[in-house]
KETIVO-850861 format. One line per 5 residues: number of its first residue (from 1); their letters; for each residue x, y, z of C-alpha. Coordinates in steps of 0.2 Angstrom, whole numbers, plus 5000, padded with zeros to 4 digits. Example, Ala and Ser with C-alpha at 12.3 -4.5 7.8 and 13.67 -1.06 7.14 Angstrom:
# KETIVO-850861
1> as> 5062:4978:5039 | 5068:4995:5036 .
END
This chain:
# KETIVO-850861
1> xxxxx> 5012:4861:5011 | 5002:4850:5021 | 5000:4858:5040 | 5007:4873:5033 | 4994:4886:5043 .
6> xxxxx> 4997:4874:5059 | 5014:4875:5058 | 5015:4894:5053 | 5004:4898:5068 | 5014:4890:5080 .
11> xxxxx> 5030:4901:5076 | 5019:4914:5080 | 5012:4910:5094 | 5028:4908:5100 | 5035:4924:5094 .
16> xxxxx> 5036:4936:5108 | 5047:4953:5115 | 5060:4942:5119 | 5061:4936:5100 | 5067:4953:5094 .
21> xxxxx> 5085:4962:5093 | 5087:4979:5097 | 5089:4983:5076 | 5072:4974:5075 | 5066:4985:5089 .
26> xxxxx> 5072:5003:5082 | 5066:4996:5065 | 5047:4993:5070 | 5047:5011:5082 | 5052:5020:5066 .
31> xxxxx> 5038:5011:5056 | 5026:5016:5069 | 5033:5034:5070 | 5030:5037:5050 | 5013:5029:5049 .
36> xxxxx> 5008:5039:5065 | 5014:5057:5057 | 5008:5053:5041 | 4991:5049:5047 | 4990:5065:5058 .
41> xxxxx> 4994:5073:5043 | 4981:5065:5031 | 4966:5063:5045 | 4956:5079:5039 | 4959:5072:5019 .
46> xxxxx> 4943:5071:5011 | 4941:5053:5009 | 4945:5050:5028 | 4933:5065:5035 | 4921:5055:5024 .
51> xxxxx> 4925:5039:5036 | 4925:5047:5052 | 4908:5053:5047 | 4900:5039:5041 | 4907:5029:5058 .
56> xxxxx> 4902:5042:5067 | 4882:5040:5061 | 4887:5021:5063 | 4887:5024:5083 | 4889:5010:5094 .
61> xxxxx> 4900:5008:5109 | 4915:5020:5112 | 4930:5011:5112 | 4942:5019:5104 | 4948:5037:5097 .
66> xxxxx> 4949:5042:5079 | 4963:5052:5078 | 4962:5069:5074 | 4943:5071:5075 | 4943:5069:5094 .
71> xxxxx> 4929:5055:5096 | 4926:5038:5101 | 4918:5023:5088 | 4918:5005:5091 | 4938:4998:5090 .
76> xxxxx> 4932:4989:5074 | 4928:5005:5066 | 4942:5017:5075 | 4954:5006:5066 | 4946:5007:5049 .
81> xxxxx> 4948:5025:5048 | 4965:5027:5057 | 4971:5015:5044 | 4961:5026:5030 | 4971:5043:5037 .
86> xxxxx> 4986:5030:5037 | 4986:5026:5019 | 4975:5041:5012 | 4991:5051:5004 | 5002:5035:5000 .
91> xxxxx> 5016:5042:5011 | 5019:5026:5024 | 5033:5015:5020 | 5035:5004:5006 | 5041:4987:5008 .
96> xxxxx> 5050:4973:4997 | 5040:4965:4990 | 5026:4980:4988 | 5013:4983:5001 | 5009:4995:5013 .
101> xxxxx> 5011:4983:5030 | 5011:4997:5042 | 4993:5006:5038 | 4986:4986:5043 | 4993:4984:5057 .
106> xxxxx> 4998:5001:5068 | 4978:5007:5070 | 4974:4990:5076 | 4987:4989:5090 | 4984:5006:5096 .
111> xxxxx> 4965:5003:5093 | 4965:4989:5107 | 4980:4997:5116 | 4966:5010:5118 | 4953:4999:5122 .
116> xxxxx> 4960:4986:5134 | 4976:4994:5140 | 4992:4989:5133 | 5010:4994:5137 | 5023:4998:5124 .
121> xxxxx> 5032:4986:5124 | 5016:4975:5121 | 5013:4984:5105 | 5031:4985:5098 | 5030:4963:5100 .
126> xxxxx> 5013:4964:5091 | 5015:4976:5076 | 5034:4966:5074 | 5023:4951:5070 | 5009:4960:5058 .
131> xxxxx> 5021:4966:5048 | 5032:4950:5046 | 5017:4940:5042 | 5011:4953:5028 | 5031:4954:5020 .
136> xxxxx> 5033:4935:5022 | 5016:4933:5012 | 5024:4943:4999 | 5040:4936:4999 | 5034:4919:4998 .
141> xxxxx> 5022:4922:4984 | 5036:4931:4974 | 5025:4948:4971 | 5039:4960:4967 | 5033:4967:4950 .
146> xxxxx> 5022:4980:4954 | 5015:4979:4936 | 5010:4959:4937 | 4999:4959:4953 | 4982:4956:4953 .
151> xxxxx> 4977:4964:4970 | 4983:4979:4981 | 4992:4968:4993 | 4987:4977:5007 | 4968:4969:5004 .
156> xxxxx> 4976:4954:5004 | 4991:4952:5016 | 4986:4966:5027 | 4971:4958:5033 | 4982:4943:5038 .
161> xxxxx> 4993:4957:5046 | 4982:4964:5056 | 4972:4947:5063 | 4990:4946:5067 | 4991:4960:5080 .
166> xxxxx> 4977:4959:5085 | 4977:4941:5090 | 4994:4944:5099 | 4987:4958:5110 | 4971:4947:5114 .
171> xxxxx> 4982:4935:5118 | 4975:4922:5107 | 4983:4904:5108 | 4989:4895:5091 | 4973:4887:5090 .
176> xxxxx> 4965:4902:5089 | 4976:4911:5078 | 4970:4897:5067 | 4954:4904:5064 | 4959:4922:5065 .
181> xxxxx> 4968:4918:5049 | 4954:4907:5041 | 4940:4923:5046 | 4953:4934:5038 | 4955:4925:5023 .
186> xxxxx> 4937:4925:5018 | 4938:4946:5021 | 4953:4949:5009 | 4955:4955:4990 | 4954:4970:4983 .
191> xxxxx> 4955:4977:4965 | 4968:4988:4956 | 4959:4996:4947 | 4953:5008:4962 | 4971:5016:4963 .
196> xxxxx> 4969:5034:4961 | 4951:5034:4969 | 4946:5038:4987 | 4943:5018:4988 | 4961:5015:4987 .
201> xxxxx> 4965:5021:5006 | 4948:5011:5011 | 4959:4994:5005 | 4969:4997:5020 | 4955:5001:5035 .
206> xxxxx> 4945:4989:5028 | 4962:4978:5028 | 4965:4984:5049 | 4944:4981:5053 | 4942:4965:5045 .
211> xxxxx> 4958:4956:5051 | 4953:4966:5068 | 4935:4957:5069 | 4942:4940:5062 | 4952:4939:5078 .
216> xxxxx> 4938:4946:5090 | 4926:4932:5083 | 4938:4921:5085 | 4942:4923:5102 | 4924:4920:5104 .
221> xxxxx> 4925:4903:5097 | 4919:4909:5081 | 4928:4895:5070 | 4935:4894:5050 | 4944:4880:5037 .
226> xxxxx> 4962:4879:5051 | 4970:4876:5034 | 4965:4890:5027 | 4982:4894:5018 | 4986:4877:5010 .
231> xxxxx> 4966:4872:5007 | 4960:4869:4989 | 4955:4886:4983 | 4962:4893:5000 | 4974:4907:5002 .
236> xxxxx> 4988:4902:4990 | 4978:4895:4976 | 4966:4909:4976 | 4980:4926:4978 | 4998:4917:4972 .
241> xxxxx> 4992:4905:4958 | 5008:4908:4951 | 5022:4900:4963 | 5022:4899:4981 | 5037:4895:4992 .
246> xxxxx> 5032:4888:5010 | 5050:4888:5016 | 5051:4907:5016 | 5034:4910:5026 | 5041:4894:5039 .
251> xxxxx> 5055:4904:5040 | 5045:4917:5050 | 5056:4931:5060 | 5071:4921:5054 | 5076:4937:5053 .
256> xxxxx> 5063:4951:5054 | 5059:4957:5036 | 5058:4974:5045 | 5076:4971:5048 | 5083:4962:5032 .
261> xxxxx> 5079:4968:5017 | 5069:4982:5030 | 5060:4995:5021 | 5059:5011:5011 | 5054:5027:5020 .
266> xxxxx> 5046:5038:5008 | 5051:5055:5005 | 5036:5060:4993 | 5017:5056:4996 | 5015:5048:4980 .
271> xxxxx> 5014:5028:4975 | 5033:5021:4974 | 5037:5019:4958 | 5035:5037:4955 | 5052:5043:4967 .
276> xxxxx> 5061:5038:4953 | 5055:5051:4942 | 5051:5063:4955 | 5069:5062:4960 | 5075:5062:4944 .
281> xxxxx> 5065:5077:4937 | 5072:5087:4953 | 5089:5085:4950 | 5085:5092:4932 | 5076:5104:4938 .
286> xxxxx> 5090:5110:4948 | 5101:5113:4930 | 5086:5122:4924 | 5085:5141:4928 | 5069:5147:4919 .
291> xxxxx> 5056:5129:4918 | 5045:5140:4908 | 5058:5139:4894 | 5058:5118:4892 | 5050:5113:4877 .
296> xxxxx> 5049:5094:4879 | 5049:5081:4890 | 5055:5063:4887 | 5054:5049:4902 | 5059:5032:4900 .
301> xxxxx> 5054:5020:4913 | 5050:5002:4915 | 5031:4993:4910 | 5021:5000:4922 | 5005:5004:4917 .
306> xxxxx> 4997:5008:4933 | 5006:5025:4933 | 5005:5030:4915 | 4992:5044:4916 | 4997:5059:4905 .
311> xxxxx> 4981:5068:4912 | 4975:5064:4929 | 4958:5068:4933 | 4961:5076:4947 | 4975:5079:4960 .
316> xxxxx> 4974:5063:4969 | 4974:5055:4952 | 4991:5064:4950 | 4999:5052:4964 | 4999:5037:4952 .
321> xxxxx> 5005:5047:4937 | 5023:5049:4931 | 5020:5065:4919 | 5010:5074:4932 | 5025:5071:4944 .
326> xxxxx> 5037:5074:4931 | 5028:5091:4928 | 5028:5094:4948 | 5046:5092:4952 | 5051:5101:4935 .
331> xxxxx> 5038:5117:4940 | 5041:5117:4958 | 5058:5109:4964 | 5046:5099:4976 | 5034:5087:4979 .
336> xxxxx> 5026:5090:4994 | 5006:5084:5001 | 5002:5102:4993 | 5005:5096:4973 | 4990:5085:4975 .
341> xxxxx> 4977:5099:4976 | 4966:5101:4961 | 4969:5120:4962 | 4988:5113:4958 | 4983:5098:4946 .
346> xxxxx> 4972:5113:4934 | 4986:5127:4937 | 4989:5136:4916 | 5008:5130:4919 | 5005:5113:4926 .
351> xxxxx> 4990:5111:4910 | 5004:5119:4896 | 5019:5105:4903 | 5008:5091:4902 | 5006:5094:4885 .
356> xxxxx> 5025:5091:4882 | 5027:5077:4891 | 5032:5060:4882 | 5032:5042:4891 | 5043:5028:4885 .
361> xxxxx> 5039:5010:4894 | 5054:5001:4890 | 5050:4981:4894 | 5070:4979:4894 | 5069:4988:4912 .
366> xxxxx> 5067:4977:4927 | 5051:4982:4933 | 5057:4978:4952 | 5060:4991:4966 | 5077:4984:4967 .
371> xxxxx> 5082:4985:4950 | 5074:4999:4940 | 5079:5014:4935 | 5068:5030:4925 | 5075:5043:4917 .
376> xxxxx> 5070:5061:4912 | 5076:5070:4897 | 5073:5089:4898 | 5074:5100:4881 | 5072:5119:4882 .
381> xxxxx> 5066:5129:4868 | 5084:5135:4863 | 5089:5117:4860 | 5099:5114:4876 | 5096:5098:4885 .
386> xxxxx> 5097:5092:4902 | 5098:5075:4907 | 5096:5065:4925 | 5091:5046:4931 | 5086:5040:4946 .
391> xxxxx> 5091:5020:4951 | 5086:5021:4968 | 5076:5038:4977 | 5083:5045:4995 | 5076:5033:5007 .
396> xxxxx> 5075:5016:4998 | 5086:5000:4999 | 5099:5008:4992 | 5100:5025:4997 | 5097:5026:5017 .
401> xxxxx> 5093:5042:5023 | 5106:5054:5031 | 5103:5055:5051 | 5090:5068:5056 | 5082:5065:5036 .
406> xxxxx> 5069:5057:5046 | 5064:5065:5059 | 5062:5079:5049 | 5046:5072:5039 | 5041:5066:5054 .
411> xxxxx> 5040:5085:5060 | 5035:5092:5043 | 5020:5080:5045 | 5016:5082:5061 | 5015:5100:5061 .
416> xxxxx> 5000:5099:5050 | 4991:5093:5065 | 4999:5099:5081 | 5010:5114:5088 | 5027:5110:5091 .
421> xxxxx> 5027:5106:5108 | 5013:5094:5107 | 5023:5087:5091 | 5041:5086:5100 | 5032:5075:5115 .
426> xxxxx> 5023:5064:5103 | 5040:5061:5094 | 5047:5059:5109 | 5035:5045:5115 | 5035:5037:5098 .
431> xxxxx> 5053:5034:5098 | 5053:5027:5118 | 5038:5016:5111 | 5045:5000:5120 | 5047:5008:5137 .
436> xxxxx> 5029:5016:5140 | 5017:5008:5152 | 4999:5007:5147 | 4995:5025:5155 | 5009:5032:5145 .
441> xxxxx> 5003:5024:5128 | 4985:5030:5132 | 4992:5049:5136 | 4999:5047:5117 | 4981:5042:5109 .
446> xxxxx> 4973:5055:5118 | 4986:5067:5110 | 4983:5059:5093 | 4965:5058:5095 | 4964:5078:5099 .
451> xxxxx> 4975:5083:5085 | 4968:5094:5072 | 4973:5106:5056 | 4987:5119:5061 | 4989:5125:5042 .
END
């Protein structure tokens, strides 16, 4: 692995628009589109008012907008809690291997955008390379199995993801990069065991701030270990102790991991490996006519133990737990940003189903996005059964979503934080990303920065 960073850094310094197909293009402005409407949607969320707050006391210079609260904080601190708002109800999309690329790398191009002017086109090029850097870490390091990892990967390969962008809008040379990478890495790790805490969307601003500041100091001449990924106790021995492959990072945009495998859209605002039930608890509920008659609940699902919470201590706590959203989709015949109220959590009928809710971690199930599957076994109190699995929910590698599927979150989140008209133009804008000029980019920050509660 020796020159490993070097050689990595000089593909992407030489990455640039001209280095992405038109699939690769549509690909990134869709990833931008759901992380912009789900952070509208999540901006007034408790743990995120908490962030705008707290930056807010911070003062400093006014550089950028944080969006939905309609004021200025340092760009550093702008992209902290955009990226907060991005992540805050675990509803961007999910990539293979796992993490959450876009919440890293979208406030931070829009958070200089904003600050030094930058055109569409501009930021399409620079988000492309942020999330191909945080997908390639993964892919290289093997980390499909949710239930083996030892950080949230976005603390880990979002900060590289975001010195990423932010180095390509600053227009940093290889060199540079160098030590954007090497700041960064000293910046990164996060623990697991924050999941289902307000702490867990912190993982990603602090992911967008601290690769956002490793590439500012940098372009001071602020300076690092330039071998920071192949280093004794670097990057690799410290996060993928367990097998590294090089080749697959060095093969950097060869294609777009947006592109190929691409990414899930999610269609729930929970963590990932709860679609599978969710979908598969709807479809059952759709067989049942009265869900006050079932009198037992069995799910059988891989070894993951980061989701098996037969009690969640409060609504967001229900995002990481397969019987709450079991109970949800059975009770309701949704999941929607709504189920993860505490009033909803505490609900007499959502307390009583809890209750008869069994979990079976199977180890013979892959434990792989790709290749798992749950399944959800409904009895009613008259003995009749009802029966339904899920291999792969609507939206995922598997099962591409229908044409206008998308758009339509993109309007149910949306509409959270601005009247339709405001809503369709932002859309609009969104999906013409790589055509704006910099005025025309600003006009759509200043709409996201004024956005606020509608319901």
């Amino acid at each position: 692995m020796l020159n490993l960073t070097r050689d990595l850094c000089a593909i992407i310094d030489k990455t640039n628009s001209a280095s992405l197909s038109s699939e690769c293009i549509e690909r990134v402005k869709q990833a931008i589109a759901d992380g912009v409407a789900v952070a509208l949607a999540g901006c007034r969320e408790a743990p995120v008012a908490i962030g705008a707050a707290h930056a807010r006391s911070l003062g400093g210079a006014q550089q950028a907008s944080v969006w939905g609260w309609d004021f200025k904080a340092s760009v550093v601190q702008a992209a902290c809690v955009n990226a907060m708002a991005m992540h805050v109800l675990d509803f961007e999309p999910m990539w293979s291997p796992p993490t959450h690329a876009v919440s890293p790398a979208v406030p931070v191009a829009l958070a200089l955008a904003e600050l030094y002017g930058a055109t569409g086109e501009q930021i399409v090029t620079a988000v492309a390379k942020g999330l191909e850097i945080q997908c390639r870490l993964q892919f290289a390091g093997d980390q499909y199995v949710p239930e083996k990892l030892r950080f949230h990967p976005p603390g880990v390969a979002g900060v590289f993801g975001s010195a990423v962008v932010a180095s390509s809008l600053l227009r940093l040379d290889a060199s540079q990069l160098q030590h954007a990478l090497g700041i960064a890495a000293s910046r990164a790790g996060t623990l697991l065991a924050n999941v289902g805490s307000m702490t867990k969307c912190l993982h990603c601003g602090n992911a967008a701030a601290s690769g956002l500041d490793s590439a500012l100091l940098a372009q001071r001449g602020f300076t690092s270990n330039q071998d920071v990924l192949e280093a004794p106790k670097g990057v690799i021995a410290t996060y993928y102790p367990d097998g590294f492959h090089p080749e697959r990072l060095l093969a950097y945009s060869k294609p777009f991991r947006v592109v190929d495998p691409g990414f899930a859209v999610k269609m729930f605002p929970s963590q990932y490996g709860t679609h599978y039930v969710i979908t598969a608890a709807l479809e059952v509920h759709g067989k049942i006519a009265d869900p006050s008659r079932i009198a037992a609940v069995r799910i059988v699902s891989p070894v993951m133990k980061y989701v098996n919470r037969p009690r969640p201590a409060t609504g967001l706590d229900g995002k990481f737990s397969l019987q709450y959203l079991a109970a949800a989709a059975l009770l309701d015949g949704k999941v929607k940003i709504d189920t993860f109220t505490d009033e909803r959590r505490f609900r007499s009928d959502m307390e009583a189903l809890l209750g008869k809710i069994t979990l079976v971690q199977d180890e013979s199930i892959p434990g792989d996005f790709h290749h798992m599957h749950v399944d959800v076994d409904v009895e009613l109190d008259d003995g009749a059964r009802a029966k339904a699995v899920c291999r792969a929910p609507r939206g995922s590698w598997g099962a591409p979503l229908a044409p206008g599927e998308h758009r339509g979150k993109l309007e149910d989140c949306l509409s959270r934080a601005l009247p339709s008209a405001q809503l369709g133009s932002l859309i609009d804008g969104l999906d013409r990303m790589e055509t704006l000029d910099a005025k025309s980019v600003a006009a759509l920050v200043a709409l996201m920065a004024r956005a606020g509660p509608t319901r």
